[in-house]
N, C-alpha and C positions, 0 to 999 in steps of 0.2 A: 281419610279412611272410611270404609264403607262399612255400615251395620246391617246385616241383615236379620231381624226379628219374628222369629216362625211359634206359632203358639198350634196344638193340638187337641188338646181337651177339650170334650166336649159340656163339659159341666158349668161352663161359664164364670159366675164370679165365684161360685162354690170350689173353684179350680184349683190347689194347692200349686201345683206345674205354671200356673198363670200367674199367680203371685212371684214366683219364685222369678220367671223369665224376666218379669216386669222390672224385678230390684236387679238382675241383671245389665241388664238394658242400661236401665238410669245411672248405673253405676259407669259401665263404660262408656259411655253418650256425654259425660260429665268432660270428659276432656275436648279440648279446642278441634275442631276438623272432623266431626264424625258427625258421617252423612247416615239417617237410619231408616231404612226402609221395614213393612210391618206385612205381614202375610196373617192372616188366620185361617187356618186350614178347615177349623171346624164351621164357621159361618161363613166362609166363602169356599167350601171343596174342588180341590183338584179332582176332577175325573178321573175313573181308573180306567188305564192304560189300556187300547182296544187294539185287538185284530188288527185290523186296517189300519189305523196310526202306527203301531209297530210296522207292519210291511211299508207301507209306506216310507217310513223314514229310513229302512234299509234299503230303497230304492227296489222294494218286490210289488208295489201294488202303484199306477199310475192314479193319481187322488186328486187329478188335474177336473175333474166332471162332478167330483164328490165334495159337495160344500160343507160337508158337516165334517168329513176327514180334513179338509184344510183346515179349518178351523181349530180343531183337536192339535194339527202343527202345527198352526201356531201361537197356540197358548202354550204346550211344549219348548218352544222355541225364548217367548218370554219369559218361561221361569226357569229356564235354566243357562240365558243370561244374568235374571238377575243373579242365582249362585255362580255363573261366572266371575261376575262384578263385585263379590263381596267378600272381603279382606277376614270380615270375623262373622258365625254366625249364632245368636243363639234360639237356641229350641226348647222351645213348651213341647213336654210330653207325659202321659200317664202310662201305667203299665197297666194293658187290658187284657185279659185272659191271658195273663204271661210275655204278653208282648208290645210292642208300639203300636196307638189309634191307626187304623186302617188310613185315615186320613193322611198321618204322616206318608207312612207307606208309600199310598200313589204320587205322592210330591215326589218323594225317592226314587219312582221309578222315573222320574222324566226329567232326573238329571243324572242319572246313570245311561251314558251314551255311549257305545263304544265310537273312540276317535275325537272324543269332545272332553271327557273325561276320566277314561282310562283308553287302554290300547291292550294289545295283545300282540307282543314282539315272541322272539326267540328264545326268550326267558320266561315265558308266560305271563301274565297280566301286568301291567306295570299303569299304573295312577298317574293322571295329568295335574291335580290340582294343590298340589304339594304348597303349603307357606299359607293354607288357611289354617284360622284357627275356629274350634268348634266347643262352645258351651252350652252343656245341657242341664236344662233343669230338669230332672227323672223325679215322681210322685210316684211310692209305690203304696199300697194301702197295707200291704202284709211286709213280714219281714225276711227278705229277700237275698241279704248280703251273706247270712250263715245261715245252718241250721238245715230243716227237712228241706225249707222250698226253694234251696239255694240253686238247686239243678234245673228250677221251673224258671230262672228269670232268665227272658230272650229277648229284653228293651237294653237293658245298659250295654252285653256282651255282643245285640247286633248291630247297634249303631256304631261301636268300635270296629267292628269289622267292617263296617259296610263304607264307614270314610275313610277307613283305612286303606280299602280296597281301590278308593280314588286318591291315594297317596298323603291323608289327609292325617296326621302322625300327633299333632296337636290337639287331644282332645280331651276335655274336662265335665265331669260330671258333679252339678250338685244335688245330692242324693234328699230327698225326706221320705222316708219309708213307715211303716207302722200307722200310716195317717187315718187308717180304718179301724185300730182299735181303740178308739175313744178318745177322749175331749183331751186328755192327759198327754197321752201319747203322741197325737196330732200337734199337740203346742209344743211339743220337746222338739220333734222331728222337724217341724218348721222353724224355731225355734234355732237348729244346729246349723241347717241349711243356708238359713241368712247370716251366723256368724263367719260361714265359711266364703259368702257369696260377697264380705267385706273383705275377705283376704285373697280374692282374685287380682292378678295384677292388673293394671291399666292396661287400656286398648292400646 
């Protein structure tokens, strides 16, 4: 089985979402056969998706003369292998002005393909990547699940749609929210997150 390990934040060890991925990981990696591969988004960035790389890969722009758009393909190409290639994946993320690091982002957009990973039939959109499974570790600093800011959080309710959208139906989030109001609150919230990141099933 294949692990793919995606981290976001960019705060480093300060990272609560880095922690959290990390005890993920460890935890499914524990069983026999699990191959894991390690992406950092925030110290090695995906480029965000250009002009030319989009036309191109829609067969609109010839990029046979343009070394910098090849290139662009095919690093494209290798990362969304690798999420081809990967049975389970989990993801480091923080919630930034209401939504996921930029950095995730452009990794998302270049594995969102059409004809690679979803399609568009006569029923309208229909997801190719069906039978993965998807764990997220979400770090939110405010509290996000009820209350006024409940209508501002667009990291946990877009990544559901967004793998959804690739038929991706399996997806689990371990939440630590409030991590920004103090020493207290940050130990609770972490605290919850690793009780619940023991009661994931095995890979």
């Amino acid at each position: 089985m294949k692990l793919l390990h995606l981290d976001s934040s960019v705060l480093g060890p300060y990272s609560v979402s880095r922690d959290l991925s990390a005890d993920i990981t460890k935890k499914l990696s524990a069983a026999a056969g699990v191959e894991v591969s390690y992406r950092d988004l925030a110290a090695t960035p995906v480029p965000h998706l250009s002009g030319l790389t989009l036309a191109a890969g829609m067969g609109n722009y010839d990029a046979s003369n343009d070394a910098a758009t090849q290139a662009d393909l095919a690093l494209s190409g290798s990362i969304l292998e690798e999420f081809l290639a990967a049975d389970v994946l989990v993801i480091g993320a923080g919630l930034y002005n209401f939504t996921i690091p930029s950095q995730l982002k452009a990794w998302i957009d270049r594995i969102c393909v059409a004809g690679k990973t979803f399609r568009y039939g006569a029923n309208g959109p229909e997801g190719l990547c069906g039978g993965k499974r998807v764990i997220v570790a979400l770090a939110r600093g405010g509290i996000y699940s009820s209350g006024p800011a409940a209508g501002f959080e667009h990291g946990e309710t877009y990544l559901k749609a967004v793998f959804g959208f690739l038929g991706i139906t399996d997806v689990e989030f371990v939440i630590a929210e409030g991590v920004a109001l103090g020493d207290e609150a940050k130990a609770a919230a972490v605290s919850g997150a690793k009780t619940k990141i023991e009661s994931l099933k095995a890979a």
